[in-house]
N, C-alpha and C positions, 0 to 999 in steps of 0.2 A: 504493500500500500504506500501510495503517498504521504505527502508532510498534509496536505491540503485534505485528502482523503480522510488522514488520522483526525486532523483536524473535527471536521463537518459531522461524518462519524459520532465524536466527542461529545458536539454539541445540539447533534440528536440525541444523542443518548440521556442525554443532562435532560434537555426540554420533554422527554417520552415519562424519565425521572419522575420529573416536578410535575408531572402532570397526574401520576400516578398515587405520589405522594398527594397531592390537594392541598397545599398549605399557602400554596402563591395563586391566585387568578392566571386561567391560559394565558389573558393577550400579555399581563407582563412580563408572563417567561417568555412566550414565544418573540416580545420586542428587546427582552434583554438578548435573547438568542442572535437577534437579526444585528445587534450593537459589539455583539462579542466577535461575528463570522467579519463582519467591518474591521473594528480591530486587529484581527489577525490574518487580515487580508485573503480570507479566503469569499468573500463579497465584495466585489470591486464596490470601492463609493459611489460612484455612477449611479451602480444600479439599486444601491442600496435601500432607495422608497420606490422604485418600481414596482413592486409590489398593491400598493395602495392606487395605483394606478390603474392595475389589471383588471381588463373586463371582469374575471369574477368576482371580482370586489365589489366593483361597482353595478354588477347586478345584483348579487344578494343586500346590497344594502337599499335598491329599487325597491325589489319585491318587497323588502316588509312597509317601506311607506305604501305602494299599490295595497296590501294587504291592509293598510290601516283604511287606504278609502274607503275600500270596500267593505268595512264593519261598518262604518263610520256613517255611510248612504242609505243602513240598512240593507245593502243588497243580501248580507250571507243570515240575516233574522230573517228575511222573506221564504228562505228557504226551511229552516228550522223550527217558527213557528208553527209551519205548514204539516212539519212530515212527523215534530217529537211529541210522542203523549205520554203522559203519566200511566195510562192506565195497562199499559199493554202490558205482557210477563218479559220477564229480567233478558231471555234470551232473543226476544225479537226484538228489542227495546237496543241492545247489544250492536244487532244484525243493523239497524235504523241507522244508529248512530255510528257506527263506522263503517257505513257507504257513505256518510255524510262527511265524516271526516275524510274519508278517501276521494273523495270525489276532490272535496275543496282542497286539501292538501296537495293536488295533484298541479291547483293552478294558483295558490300562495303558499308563501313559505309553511313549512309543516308546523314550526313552532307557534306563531301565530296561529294556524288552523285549531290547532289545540287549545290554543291559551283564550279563545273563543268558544268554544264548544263546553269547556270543562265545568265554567258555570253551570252551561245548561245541563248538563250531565246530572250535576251534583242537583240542579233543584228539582230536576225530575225523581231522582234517586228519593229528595227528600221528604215529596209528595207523594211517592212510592212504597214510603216506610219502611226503607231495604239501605244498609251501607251503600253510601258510592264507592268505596274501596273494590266491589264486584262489578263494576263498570268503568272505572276509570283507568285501568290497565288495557281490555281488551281496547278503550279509544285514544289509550296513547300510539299500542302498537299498531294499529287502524291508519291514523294520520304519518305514522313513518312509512307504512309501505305502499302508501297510495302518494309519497313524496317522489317516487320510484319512474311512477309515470312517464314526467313530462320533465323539460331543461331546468324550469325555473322549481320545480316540487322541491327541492333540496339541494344545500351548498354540494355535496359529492357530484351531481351532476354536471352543474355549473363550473365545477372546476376542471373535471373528465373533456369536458366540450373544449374548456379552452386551453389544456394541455393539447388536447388533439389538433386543434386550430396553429400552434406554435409548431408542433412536432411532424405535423403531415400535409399543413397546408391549408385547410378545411372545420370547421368544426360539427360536432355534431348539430342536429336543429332540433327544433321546441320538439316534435313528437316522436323521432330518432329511436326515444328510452323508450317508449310505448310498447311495442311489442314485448318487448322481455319484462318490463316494468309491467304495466299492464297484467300480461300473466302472473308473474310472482305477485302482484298484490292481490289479486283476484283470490288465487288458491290459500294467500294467508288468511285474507278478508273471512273468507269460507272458513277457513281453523278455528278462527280467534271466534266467532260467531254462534259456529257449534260445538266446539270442543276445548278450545283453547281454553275462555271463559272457567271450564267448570275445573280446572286446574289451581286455579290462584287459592291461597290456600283462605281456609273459614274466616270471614270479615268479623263474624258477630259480637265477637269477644274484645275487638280492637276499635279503638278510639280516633275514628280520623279528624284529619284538621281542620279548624275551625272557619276554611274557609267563606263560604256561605252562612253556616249553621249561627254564627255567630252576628252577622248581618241585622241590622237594625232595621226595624219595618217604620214606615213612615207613614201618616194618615197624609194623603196627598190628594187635590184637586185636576182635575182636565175637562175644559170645555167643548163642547161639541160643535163643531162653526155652522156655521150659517153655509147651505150649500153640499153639506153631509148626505154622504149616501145611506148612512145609518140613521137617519131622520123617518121620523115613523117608526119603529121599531120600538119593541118593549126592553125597557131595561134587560129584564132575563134573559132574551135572547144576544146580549154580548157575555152572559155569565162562563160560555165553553170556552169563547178564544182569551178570557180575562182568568180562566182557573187553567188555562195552557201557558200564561205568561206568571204564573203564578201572582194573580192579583184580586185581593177579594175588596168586590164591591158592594159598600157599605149603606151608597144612602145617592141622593138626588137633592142640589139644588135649584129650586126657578122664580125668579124674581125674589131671591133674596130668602126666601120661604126654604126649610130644610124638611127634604121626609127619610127619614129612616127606616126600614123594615118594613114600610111599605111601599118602597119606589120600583118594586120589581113589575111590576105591571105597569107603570106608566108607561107613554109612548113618548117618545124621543123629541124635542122640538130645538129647533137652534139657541144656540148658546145658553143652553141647559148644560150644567158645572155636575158632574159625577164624581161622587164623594169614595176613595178607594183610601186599602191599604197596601205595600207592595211596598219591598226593598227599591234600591236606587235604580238598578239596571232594569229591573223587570218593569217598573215605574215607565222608563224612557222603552223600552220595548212595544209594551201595551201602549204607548201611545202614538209608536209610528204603527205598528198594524192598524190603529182604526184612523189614522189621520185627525189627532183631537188635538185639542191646543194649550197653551199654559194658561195658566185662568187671571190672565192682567190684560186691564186693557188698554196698558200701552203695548203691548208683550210685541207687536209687529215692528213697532219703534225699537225695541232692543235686538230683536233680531236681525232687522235691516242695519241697524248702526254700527254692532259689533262684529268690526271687520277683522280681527285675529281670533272671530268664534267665540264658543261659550263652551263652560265648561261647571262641572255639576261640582259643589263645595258641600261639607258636611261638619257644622259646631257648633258646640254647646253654648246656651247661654249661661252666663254666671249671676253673680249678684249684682256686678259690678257694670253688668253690659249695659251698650247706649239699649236696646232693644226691650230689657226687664222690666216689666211692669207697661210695659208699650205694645201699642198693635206693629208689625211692619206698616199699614198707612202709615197714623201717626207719622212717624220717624222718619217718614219719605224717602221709604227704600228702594222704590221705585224710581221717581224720578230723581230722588239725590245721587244714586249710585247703579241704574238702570242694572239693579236685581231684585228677581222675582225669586219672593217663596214659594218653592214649588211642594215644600212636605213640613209634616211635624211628628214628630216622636214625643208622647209624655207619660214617660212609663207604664204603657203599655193600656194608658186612658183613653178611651175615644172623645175627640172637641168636636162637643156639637154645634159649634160657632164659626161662619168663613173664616178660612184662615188669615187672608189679611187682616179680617177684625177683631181676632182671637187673641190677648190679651197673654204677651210669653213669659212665664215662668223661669226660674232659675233651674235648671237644668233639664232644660227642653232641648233636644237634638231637631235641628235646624235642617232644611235640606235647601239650598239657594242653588239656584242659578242667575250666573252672572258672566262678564266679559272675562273672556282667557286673560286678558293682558290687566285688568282689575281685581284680580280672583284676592290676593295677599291683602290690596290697599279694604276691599271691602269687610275681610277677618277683622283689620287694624281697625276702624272706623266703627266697626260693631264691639270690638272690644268682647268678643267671644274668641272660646279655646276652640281652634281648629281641630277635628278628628284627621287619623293617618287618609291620606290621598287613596282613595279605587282607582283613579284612573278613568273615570265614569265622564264616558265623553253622550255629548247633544247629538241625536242619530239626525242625518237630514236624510230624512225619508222620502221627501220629495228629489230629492236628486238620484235615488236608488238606480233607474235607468239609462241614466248618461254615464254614470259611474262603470256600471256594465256594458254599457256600449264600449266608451273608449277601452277600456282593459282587452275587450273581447275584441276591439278592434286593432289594437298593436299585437295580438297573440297572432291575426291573422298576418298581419302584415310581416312580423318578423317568420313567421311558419314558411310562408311563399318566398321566404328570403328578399323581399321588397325592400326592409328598412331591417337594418341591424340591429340587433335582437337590444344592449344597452339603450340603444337608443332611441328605441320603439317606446319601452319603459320608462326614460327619462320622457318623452312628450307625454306621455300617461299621470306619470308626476305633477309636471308644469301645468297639464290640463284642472288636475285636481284641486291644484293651490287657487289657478283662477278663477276657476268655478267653487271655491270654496268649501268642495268636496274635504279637504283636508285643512285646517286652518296653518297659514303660514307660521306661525307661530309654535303650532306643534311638529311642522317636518323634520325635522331632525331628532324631537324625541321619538320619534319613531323607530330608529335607526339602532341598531344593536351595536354600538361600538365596541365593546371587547370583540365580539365575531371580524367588524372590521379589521382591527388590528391584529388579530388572530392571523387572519388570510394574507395582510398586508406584510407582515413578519415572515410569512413561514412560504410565500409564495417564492421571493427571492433566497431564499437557505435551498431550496428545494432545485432552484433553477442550477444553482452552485454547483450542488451534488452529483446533479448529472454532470454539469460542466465537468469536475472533476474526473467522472468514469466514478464513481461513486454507486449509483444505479446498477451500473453494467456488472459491479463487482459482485453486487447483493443477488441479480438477476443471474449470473453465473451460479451465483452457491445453489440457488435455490435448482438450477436445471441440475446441478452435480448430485445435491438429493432427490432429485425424480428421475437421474437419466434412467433409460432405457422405459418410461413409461410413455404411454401414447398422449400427443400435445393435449385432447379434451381431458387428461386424467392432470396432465400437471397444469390445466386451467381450474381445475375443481381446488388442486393444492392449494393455488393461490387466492382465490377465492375464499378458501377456510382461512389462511392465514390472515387476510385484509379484516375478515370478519371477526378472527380474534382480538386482533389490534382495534378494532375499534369497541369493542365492547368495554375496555380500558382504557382507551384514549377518546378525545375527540375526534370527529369520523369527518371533521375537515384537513385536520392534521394526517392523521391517516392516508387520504386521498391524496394528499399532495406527494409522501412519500413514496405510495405502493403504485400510484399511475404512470409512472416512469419508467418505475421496474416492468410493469407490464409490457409497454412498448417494447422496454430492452426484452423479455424474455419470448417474445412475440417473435421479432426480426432475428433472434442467435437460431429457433426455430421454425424459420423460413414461412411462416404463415401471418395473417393479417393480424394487426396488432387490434383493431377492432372489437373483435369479441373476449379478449383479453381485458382489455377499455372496460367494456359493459359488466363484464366480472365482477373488476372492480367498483366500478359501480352500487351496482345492489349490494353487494360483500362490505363496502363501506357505511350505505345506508342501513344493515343489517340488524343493530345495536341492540337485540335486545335479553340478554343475561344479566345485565345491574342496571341501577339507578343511574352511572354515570357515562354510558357509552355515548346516549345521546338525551340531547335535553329536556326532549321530551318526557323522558324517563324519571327526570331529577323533574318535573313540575310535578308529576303526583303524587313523588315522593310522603308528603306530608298533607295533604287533601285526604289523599286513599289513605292514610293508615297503614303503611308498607314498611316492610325491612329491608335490609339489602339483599335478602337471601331469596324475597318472592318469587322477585320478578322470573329468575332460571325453570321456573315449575313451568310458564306457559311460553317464557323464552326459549330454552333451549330445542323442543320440537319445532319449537315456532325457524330456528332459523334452520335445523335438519329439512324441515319441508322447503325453504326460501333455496338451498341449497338442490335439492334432487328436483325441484319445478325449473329455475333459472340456467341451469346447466343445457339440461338438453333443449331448452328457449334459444340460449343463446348459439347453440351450435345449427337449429333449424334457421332462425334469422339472419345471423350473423356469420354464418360456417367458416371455419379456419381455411 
């Protein structure tokens, strides 16, 4: 071996370490890594942020803002409120929810797919009366193999394309992964649906986290506009899609006049005010499914005016606040600071008084909405304790189909190879911000920056290694322990291998190393490096025998109630099946 070899080597070894150990965040190992190969000039400076540069940086850091539009427009509740019911039994319920996760995961990043779904998961689970601990696994590993799909479904992809694109000339394109993807997700989909599921071991006994269960319900107001297609109708008949978004409706205002307990037979008239209870999310859910409004009426004035968006706030009042012993009128929280109370919490009391005119107490849980760029100045001004941030973004529902058009329509355009696949998604982006799909304000927290930097670090180490013959060295040992087996049997080898390495490491880290090796072990054996490529692939996306292989794993870690040791009960078949389906996939598709 070389000085530079021994080197790179070194400082994989270090960064595969520290990563294994868990004591340091990936992007800082992996940017101490890219600062150390600098230093000892085994990364020329040059190219030393090239990396952050690289298409698959800058598509995966695309897809999760696109991914945030599209929660964001309601486009992925229109599908969910549609298809998830409480009532169905544990395994069809399973089967629902991760075609749904597969589906979406196939065309936004997988992590996001999940970190959307998982709510709903849990509150269907919770209206179910059953642990989500028995369903929150089968729809983690659901949104990882339907990541499998397509270019953009998951960073392994993304990165496989544009190795290819560097090494051959060419990169893969958006639906390329489909065939092999496609079927491996299908027949896991199938596993985890009927058999998988009943592996995880007894939930009953075990405590999961308080994500949900802990959630604060809010008595909250929404009016019904003028021009509603639900005008005419009886209260009772919005009670299925209001007990599907988990929201119980309590009562009927009109003209000022409250009925309670008997508003279920009224019939609907414009801007008649619907008295509910309902957590934050399911609040803002339930109201883009029936298209109801906040109950102010200036509420078009704050919506028109705030131009970095709105954004949902939750605090207590104290003794001390402007707010205690005051209505929000009063206090002119409205036009002083163009926010609307949109809930109230008072221990678990129902107010049978409108809430602007309701009279707030000392530790009354607050639900405001107010201007993203105002959210701090109005805490300060109320002199209430701010609760921890949800993240509880204003769905604009009304923009639900342009939101899908453009998305759907840069997937066609980079598929046809029309418009380069970055750059399809950056106009998708730009689209968003000016149609306010996405408030300018929040595009960037959108953006996973440790992944960034992850990719951004570890793309140029990687490019190094090969430079070095580094790849060729490892892609030799590896043919010297298969030789004399036949090429589909040392594609299976390394396929296991890729798949182990990522179950312990990060499965972008992983790709970067073992996609090289591929190529190189591809061309020492005279056949297309291609279905080598795709190996790695799925074998990268693979991840699932622990919590930390891949992220999604580590989100339900603490929701579900899990140990380290579950996940291997439905993992370990889970990836023997992804193995003996994707093989002989890849060899009828892709043939060596």
């Amino acid at each position: 071996m070389t000085t530079d070899q021994i080197i790179l080597f070194t400082l994989f070894g270090a960064v595969f370490g520290m990563l294994l150990w868990g004591r340091f965040r990936y992007d800082l190992v992996a940017f101490s890594a890219l600062l150390c190969g600098v230093v000892l000039g085994v990364v020329p400076t040059k190219d030393a942020f090239s990396g952050f540069g690289h298409p698959a940086t800058i598509i995966v850091a695309l897809v999760l803002v696109v991914s945030a539009g599209l929660v964001r427009s309601g486009a992925v509740y229109l599908i969910t409120r549609t298809l998830v019911d409480a009532s169905r039994n544990l395994g069809a319920h399973i089967a629902i929810m991760g075609a749904i996760g597969g589906v979406l995961s196939a065309f936004m990043n997988n992590v996001a797919a999940l970190a959307l779904l998982m709510p709903v998961d849990i509150q269907t689970a919770r209206k179910a009366g059953r642990n989500p601990g028995l369903s929150l696994m089968p729809l983690s590993f659901a949104t990882i193999l339907g990541g499998m799909a397509t270019l953009i479904g998951t960073p392994p992809n993304i990165i496989i394309a544009s190795i290819r694109e560097e090494t051959l000339g060419e990169p893969f394109k958006m639906f390329d992964f489909a065939p092999v993807g496609a079927v491996t997700a299908i027949a896991g989909l199938l596993f985890v649906a009927f058999i998988g599921w009943r592996l995880i071991p007894a939930q009953d006994g075990k405590q999961a986290g308080a994500t949900l269960e802990s959630y604060t319900y809010y008595l909250a107001e929404l009016t019904v506009p003028d021009g509603s297609k639900h005008i005419g109708k009886r209260v009772s008949e919005l009670y299925e899609i209001a007990e599907k978004n988990d929201v119980a409706i309590l009562g009927l205002i009109r003209a000022g006049k409250n009925q309670y307990g008997t508003a279920k037979n009224s019939v609907l008239q414009g801007q008649d005010t619907l008295v509910m209870q309902a957590a934050p999310e399911a609040l803002d859910e339930f109201r883009a499914a029936l298209n109801l409004d906040f109950t102010d009426n200036k509420r078009e004035e704050f919506l028109s005016g705030a131009s970095e968006g709105l954004t949902v706030i939750e605090v207590v009042a104290t003794e001390n606040s402007r707010i205690t012993g005051k209505t929000a009128e009063s206090i002119g929280l409205a036009w002083r600071k163009r926010t609307v109370l949109m809930g109230l919490s008072r221990k678990g009391k129902t107010v049978k008084s409108r809430m602007r005119k309701t009279l707030i107490e000392a530790g009354d849980i607050l639900l405001l909405l107010a201007p993203q760029d105002a959210a701090n100045d109005v805490i300060e001004w109320l002199d209430c304790l701010p609760l921890a941030d949800r993240g509880v973004a204003v769905t604009a529902n009304s923009k639900v189909w342009l939101a899908i058009g453009l998305f759907a329509g840069a997937v066609a355009l980079a598929s046809f190879g029309i418009v380069y696949l970055p750059i399809a998604l950056g106009l998708v982006v730009v689209a968003y911000v000016l149609t306010k799909i996405v408030p300018l304000s929040e595009l960037y927290t959108h953006i996973e920056w440790p992944v960034v930097v992850l990719l951004g670090s570890m793309i140029p180490l990687g490019a190094a290694l090969e430079t070095s013959g580094g790849t060729e060295l490892i892609s030799g040992a590896l043919l010297d322990l298969t030789r004399g087996l036949a090429p589909w049997m040392i594609l299976t080898v390394l396929m296991i291998v890729t798949m182990t390495l990522s179950d312990v490491l990060n499965n972008t880290a992983t790709t970067i190393v073992a996609a090289p090796i591929a190529i190189q072990m591809a061309q020492s054996l005279n056949v297309s490096p291609d279905p080598f490529l795709m190996a790695v692939a799925v074998a990268a996306s693979s991840a699932f025998l622990t919590p930390i292989g891949h992220k999604n794993n580590t989100l339900i870690l603490g929701p579900g109630g899990y140990s380290f040791g579950d996940y291997w009960r439905m993992g370990l078949p889970l990836e023997i099946l992804v193995v003996a389906v994707s093989v002989p996939a890849i060899l009828v598709f892709w043939p060596l």
